[in-house]
VEXKOLSE-747224 format. One record per residue (C-alpha): chain; x, y, z; residue in three letters. Coordinates in nm, 4 decimals, padded with zeros to 6 digits. Layout:
BEGIN
   unit          u          v          w   code
      A          X          Y          Z    ALA
...
This chain:
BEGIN
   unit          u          v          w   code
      A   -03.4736   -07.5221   -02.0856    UNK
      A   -03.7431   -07.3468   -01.8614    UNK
      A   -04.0636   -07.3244   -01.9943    UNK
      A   -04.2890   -07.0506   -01.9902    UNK
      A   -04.5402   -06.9948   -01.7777    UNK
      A   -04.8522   -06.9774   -02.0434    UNK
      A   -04.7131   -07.3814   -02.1840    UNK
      A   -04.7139   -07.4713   -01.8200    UNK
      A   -05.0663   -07.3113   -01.7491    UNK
      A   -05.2005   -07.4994   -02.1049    UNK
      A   -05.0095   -07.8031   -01.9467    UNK
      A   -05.2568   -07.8149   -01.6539    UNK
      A   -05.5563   -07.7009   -01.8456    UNK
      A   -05.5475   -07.9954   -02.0618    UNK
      A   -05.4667   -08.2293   -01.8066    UNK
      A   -05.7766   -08.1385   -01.6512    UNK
      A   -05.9561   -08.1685   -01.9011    UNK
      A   -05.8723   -08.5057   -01.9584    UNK
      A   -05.9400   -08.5974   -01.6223    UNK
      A   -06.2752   -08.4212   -01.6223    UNK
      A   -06.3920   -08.5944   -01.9374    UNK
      A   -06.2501   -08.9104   -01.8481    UNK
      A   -06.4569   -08.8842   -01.4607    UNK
      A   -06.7857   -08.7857   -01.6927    UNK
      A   -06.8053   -09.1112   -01.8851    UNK
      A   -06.6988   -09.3132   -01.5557    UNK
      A   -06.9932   -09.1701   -01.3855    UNK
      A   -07.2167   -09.2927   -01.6724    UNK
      A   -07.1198   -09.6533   -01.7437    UNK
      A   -07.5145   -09.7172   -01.8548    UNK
      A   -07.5217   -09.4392   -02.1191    UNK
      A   -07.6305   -09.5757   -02.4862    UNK
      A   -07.3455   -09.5543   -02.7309    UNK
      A   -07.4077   -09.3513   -03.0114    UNK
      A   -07.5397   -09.4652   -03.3003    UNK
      A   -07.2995   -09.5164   -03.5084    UNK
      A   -07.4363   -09.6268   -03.8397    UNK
      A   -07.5974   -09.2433   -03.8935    UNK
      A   -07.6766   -09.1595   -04.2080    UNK
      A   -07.4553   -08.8254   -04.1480    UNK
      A   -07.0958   -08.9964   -04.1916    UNK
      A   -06.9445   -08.6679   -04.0765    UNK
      A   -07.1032   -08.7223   -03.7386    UNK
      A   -07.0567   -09.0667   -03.7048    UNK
      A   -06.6947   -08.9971   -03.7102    UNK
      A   -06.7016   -08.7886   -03.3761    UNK
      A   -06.7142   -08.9649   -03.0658    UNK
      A   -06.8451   -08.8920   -02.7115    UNK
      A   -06.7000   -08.6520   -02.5450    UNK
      A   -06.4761   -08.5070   -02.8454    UNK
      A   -06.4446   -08.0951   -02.9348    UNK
      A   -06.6914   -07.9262   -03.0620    UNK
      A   -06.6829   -07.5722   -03.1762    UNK
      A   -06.8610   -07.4109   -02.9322    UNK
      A   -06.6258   -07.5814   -02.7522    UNK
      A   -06.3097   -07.3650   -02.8740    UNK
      A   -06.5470   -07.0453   -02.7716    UNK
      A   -06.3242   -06.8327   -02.5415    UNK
      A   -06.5651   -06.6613   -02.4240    UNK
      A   -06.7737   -06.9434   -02.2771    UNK
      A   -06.8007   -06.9848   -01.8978    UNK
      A   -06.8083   -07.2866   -01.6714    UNK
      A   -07.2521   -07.2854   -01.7079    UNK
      A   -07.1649   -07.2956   -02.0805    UNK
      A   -07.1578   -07.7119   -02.0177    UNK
      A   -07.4947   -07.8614   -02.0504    UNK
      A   -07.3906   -08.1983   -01.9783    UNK
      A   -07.1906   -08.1282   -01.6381    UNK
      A   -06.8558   -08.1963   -01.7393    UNK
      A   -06.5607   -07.9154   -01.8168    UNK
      A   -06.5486   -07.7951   -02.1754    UNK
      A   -06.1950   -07.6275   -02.3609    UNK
      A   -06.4014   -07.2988   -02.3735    UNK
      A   -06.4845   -07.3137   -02.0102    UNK
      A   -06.1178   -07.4074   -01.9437    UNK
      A   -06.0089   -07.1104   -02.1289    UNK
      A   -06.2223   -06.8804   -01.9534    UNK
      A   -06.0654   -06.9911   -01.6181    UNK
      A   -05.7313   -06.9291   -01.7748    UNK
      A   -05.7902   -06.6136   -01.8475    UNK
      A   -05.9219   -06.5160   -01.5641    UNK
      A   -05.6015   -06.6540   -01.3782    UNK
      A   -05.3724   -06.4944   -01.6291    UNK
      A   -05.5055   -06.1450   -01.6051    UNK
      A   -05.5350   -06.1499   -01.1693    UNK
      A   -05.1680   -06.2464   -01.2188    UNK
      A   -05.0763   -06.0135   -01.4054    UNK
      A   -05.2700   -05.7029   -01.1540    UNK
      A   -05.0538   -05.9092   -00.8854    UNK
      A   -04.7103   -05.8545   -01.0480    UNK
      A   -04.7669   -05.5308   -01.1786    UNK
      A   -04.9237   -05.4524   -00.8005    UNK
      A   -04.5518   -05.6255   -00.6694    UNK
      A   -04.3404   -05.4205   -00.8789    UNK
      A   -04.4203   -05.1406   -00.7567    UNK
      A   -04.4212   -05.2406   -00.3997    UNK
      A   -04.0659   -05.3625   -00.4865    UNK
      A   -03.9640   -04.9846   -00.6371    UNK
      A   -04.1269   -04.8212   -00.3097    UNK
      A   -03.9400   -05.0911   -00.1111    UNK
      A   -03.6041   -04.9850   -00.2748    UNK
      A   -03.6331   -04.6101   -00.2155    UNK
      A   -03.7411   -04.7222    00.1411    UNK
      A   -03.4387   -04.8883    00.1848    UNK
      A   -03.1866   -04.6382   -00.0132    UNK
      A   -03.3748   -04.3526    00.2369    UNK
      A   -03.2797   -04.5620    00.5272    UNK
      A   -02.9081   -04.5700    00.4486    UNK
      A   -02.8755   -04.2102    00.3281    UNK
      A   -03.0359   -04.1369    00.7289    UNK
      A   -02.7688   -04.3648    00.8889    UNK
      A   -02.4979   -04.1791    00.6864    UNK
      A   -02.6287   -03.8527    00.8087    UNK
      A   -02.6356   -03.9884    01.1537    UNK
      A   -02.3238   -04.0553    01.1656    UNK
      A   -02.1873   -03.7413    01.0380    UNK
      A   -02.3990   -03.5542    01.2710    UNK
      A   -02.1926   -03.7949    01.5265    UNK
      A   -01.9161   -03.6809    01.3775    UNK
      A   -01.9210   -03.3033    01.3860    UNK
      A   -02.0520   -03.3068    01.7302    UNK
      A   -01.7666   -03.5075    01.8454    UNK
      A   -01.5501   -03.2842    01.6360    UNK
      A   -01.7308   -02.9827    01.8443    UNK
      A   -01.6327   -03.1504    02.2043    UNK
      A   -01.3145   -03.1932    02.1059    UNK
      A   -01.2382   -02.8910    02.0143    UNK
      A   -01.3252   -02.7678    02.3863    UNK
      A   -01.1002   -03.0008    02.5037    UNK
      A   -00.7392   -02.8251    02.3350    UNK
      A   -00.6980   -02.7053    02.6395    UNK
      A   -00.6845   -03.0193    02.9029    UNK
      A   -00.4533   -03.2598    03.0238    UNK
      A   -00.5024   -03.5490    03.2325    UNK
      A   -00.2581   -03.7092    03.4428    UNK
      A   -00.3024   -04.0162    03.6359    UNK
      A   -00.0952   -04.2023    03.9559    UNK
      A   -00.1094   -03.8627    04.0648    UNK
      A   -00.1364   -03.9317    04.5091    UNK
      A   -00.3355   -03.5995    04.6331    UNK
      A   -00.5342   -03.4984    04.9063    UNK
      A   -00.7643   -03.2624    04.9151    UNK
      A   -00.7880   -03.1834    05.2390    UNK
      A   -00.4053   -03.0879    05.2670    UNK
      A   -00.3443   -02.8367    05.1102    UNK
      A   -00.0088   -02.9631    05.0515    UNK
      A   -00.1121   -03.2864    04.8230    UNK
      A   -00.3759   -03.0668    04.6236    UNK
      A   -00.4497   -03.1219    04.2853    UNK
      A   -00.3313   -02.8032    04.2354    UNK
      A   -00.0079   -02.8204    04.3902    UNK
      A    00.0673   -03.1965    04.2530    UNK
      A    00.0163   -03.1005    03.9229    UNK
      A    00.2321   -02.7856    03.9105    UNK
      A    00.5038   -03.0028    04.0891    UNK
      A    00.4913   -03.2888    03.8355    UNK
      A    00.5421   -03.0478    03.5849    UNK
      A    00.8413   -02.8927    03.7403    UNK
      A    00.9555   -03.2731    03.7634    UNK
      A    00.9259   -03.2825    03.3908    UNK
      A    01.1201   -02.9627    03.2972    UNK
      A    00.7476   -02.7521    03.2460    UNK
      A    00.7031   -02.4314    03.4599    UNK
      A    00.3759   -02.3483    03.5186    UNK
      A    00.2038   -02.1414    03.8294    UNK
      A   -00.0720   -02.1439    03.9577    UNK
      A   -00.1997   -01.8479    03.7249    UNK
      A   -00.1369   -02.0745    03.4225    UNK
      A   -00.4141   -02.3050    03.5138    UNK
      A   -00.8268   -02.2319    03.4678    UNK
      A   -00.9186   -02.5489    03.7048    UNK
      A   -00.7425   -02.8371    03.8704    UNK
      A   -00.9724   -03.1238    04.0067    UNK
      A   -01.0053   -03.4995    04.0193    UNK
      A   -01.2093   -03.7185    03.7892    UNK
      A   -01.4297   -04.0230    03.9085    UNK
      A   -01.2137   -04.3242    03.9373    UNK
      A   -01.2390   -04.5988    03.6511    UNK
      A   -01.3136   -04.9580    03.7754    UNK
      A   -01.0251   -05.1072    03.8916    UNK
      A   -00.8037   -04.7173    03.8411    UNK
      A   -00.6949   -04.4898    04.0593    UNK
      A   -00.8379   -04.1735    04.0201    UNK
      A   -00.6960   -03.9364    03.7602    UNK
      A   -00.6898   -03.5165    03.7821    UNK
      A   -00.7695   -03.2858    03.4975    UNK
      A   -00.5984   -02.9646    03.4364    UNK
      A   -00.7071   -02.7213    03.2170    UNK
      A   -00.4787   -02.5008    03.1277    UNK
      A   -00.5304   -02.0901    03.0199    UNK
      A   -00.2756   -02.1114    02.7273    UNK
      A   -00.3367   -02.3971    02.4658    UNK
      A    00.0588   -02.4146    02.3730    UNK
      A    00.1337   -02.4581    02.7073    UNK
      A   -00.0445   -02.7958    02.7684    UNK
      A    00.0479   -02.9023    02.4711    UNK
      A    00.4191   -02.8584    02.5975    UNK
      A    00.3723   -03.0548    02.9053    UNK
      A    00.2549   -03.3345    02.6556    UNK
      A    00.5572   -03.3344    02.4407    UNK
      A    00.7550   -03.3363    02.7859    UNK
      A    00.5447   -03.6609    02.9439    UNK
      A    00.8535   -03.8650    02.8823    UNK
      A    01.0738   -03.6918    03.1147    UNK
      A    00.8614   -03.8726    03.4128    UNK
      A    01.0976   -04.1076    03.3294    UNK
      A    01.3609   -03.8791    03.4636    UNK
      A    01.2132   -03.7399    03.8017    UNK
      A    01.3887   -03.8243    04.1225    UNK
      A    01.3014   -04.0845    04.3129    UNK
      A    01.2503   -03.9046    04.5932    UNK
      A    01.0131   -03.6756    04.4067    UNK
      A    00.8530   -03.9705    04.2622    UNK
      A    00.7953   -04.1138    04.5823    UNK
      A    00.5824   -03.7982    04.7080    UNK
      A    00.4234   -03.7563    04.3852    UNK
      A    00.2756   -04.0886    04.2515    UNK
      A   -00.0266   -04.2793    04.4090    UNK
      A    00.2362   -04.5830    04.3274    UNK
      A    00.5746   -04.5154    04.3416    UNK
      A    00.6296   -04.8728    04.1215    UNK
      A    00.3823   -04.7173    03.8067    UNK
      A    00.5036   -04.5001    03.6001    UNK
      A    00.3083   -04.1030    03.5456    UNK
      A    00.0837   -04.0867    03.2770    UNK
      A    00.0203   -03.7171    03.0720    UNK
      A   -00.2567   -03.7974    02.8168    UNK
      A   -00.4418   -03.5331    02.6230    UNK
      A   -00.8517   -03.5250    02.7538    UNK
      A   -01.0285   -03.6829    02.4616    UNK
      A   -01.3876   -03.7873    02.4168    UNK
      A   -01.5814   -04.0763    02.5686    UNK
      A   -01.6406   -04.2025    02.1787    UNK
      A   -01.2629   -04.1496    02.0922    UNK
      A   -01.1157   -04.3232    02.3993    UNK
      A   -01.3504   -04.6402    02.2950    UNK
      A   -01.2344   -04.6092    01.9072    UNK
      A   -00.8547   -04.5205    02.0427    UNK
      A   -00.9296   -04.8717    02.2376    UNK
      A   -00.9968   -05.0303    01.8907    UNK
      A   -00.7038   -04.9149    01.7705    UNK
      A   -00.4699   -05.0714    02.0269    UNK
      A   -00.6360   -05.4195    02.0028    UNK
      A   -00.6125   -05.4553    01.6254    UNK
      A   -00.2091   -05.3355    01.6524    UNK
      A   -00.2039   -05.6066    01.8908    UNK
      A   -00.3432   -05.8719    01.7611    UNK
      A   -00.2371   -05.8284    01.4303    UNK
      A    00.0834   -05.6566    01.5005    UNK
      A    00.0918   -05.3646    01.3373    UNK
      A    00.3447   -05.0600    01.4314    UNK
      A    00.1869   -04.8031    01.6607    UNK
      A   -00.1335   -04.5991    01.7254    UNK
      A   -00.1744   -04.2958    01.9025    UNK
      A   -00.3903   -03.9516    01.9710    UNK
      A   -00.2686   -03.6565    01.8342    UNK
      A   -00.1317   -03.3289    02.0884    UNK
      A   -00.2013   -03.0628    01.8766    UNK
      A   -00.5702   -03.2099    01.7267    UNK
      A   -00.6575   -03.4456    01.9641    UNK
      A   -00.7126   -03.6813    01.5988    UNK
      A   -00.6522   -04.0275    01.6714    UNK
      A   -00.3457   -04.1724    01.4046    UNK
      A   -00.2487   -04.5159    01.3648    UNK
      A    00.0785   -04.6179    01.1384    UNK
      A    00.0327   -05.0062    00.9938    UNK
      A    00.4489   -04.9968    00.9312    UNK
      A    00.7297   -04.7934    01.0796    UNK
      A    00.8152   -04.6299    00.7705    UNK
      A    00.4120   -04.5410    00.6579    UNK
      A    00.2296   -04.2505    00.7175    UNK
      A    00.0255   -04.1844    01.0221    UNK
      A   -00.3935   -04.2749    00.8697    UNK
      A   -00.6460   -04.0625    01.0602    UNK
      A   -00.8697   -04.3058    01.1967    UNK
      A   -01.2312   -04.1650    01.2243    UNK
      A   -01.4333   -04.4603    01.2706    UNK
      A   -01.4589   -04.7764    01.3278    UNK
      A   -01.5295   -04.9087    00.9340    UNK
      A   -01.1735   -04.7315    00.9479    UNK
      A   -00.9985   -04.9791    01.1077    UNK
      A   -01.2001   -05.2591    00.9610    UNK
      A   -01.0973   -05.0978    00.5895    UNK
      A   -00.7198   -05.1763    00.7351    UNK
      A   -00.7582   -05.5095    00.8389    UNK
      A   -01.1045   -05.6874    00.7179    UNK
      A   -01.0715   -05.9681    00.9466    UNK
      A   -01.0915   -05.7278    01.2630    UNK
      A   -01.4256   -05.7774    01.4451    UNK
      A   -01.5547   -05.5243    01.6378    UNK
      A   -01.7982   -05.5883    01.9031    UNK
      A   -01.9178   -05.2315    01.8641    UNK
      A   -01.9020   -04.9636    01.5930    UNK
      A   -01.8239   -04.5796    01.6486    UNK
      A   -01.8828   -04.3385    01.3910    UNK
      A   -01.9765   -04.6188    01.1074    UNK
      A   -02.2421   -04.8611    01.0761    UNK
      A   -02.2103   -05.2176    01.0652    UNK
      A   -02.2708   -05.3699    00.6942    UNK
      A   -02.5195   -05.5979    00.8254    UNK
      A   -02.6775   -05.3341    00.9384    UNK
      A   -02.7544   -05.1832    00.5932    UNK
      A   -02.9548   -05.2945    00.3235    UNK
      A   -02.8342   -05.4268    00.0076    UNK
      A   -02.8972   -05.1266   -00.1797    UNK
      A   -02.6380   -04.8974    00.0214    UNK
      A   -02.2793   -04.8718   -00.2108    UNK
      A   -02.0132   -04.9593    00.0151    UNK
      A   -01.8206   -04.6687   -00.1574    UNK
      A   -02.0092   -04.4395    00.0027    UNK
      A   -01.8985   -04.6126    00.3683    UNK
      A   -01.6639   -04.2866    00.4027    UNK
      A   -01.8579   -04.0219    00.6419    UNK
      A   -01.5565   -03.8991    00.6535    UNK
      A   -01.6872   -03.5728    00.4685    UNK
């Protein structure tokens, strides 16, 4: 049973009044008894120290004593004046604890719009991307004319069954080198449909002559690789993707020709999921841990507030 807190504050009240009335006669141990043989029998029968009425007076203060020691009314008073500063203190808390809550609800609803804004700008840089391929263990030089971007490029897609000229392609050049990567080249090509057939082709490298091969790759012992160009944040979430099929062994996950949408299939038989974020692939597999989120926030990172239901940004 829990008591309430006006018992508990009566509790300590009387206890200290006990003790104070108890310390007032131990400080006096020479004070006369009262005469007890008084003609007024109705006094006589009220010792030292015992309630009076103006005792029970809730409106007395502390000075309300004469005799220096606490009184019920004095008591009462303090109670009072502890119950109603209380009370201004939890009514003052409440409301700090509403303001608090629409603090915190405003906070998620931001990092939801964050995101999305994330989102759409990706979407945005993707969309200028339709158009590029990249190919890597692609030798060139370009100072021969020869090995030029250019020239490789158009010759690996010949190697693959693709013509394209010269006058098919916007821009040919090479992109920095990753750490421990040779260097890969871009391509961007005039007609959309085009790339995208030189993508659908990429396993025909498997095909090319050796010979070819030999004068084409950076090494002859790797295999080409024809990916479509896809953002810094997707390559990092397409990353995700291939260490939770990994560890947990799901079927396949790949990036999309046509959209450039990054699709990952649990089973053989299921449907390709669009994977947007990271919260994505955590909604597949809960006990995947990234060490980084894209395009979701982190649920520790929320408050307690936020409705996990409302973790899709996907729009």
């Amino acid at each position: 049973m829990i008591l309430s807190p006006l018992i508990v504050f009566c509790a300590i009240l009387a206890l200290l009044y006990t003790m104070a009335n108890r310390g007032g006669r131990s400080s006096k141990p020479n004070q006369s008894r009262p005469n007890t043989r008084s003609t007024d029998k109705k006094e006589a029968l009220i010792p030292q120290g015992a309630l009076s009425s103006q005792d029970f007076d809730s409106n007395s203060s502390p000075s309300d004593s004469t005799s220096g020691e606490l009184t019920m009314g004095a008591l009462l008073h303090m109670f009072n004046q502890l119950q109603s500063s209380f009370k201004a203190l939890h009514d003052e808390f409440t409301e700090l604890k509403g303001v608090n809550k629409l603090l915190q609800k405003t906070a998620n609803d931001q990092h939801r719009d964050i995101i999305r804004l994330h989102q759409e700008l990706d979407d945005l840089q993707q969309y200028g991307r339709r158009e590029n391929v990249c190919f890597s263990n692609v030798k060139f030089d370009e100072r021969d004319p020869t090995l030029s971007p250019m020239n490789q490029v158009i010759t690996l897609c010949d190697g693959i069954g693709v013509e394209v000229t010269e006058s098919d392609l916007v821009d040919v050049h090479p992109l920095p080198a990753r750490k421990g990567m040779a260097k890969r080249i871009i391509a961007r090509f005039k007609d959309r449909k085009l790339g995208q057939k030189v993508l659908t082709s990429r396993k025909n490298t498997k095909h090319i002559d050796p010979a070819k091969k030999k004068k084409l790759a950076a090494d002859p012992a790797r295999g080409f690789g024809i990916q479509p160009n896809i953002t810094p944040a997707r390559s990092a979430l397409l990353s995700q993707a291939k260490t939770l099929v990994n560890q947990q062994g799901f079927n396949a996950t790949w990036v999309d020709i046509k959209t450039g949408a990054i699709l990952f299939k649990r089973r053989p038989g299921d449907r390709p999921a669009v994977i947007r974020s990271t919260g994505d692939l955590v909604a597949i597999c809960s006990d995947f841990v990234p060490n980084e989120h894209f395009f979701s926030v982190c649920k520790d990172d929320l408050f307690d507030v936020f409705n996990p239901r409302d973790n899709d940004f996907s729009g």
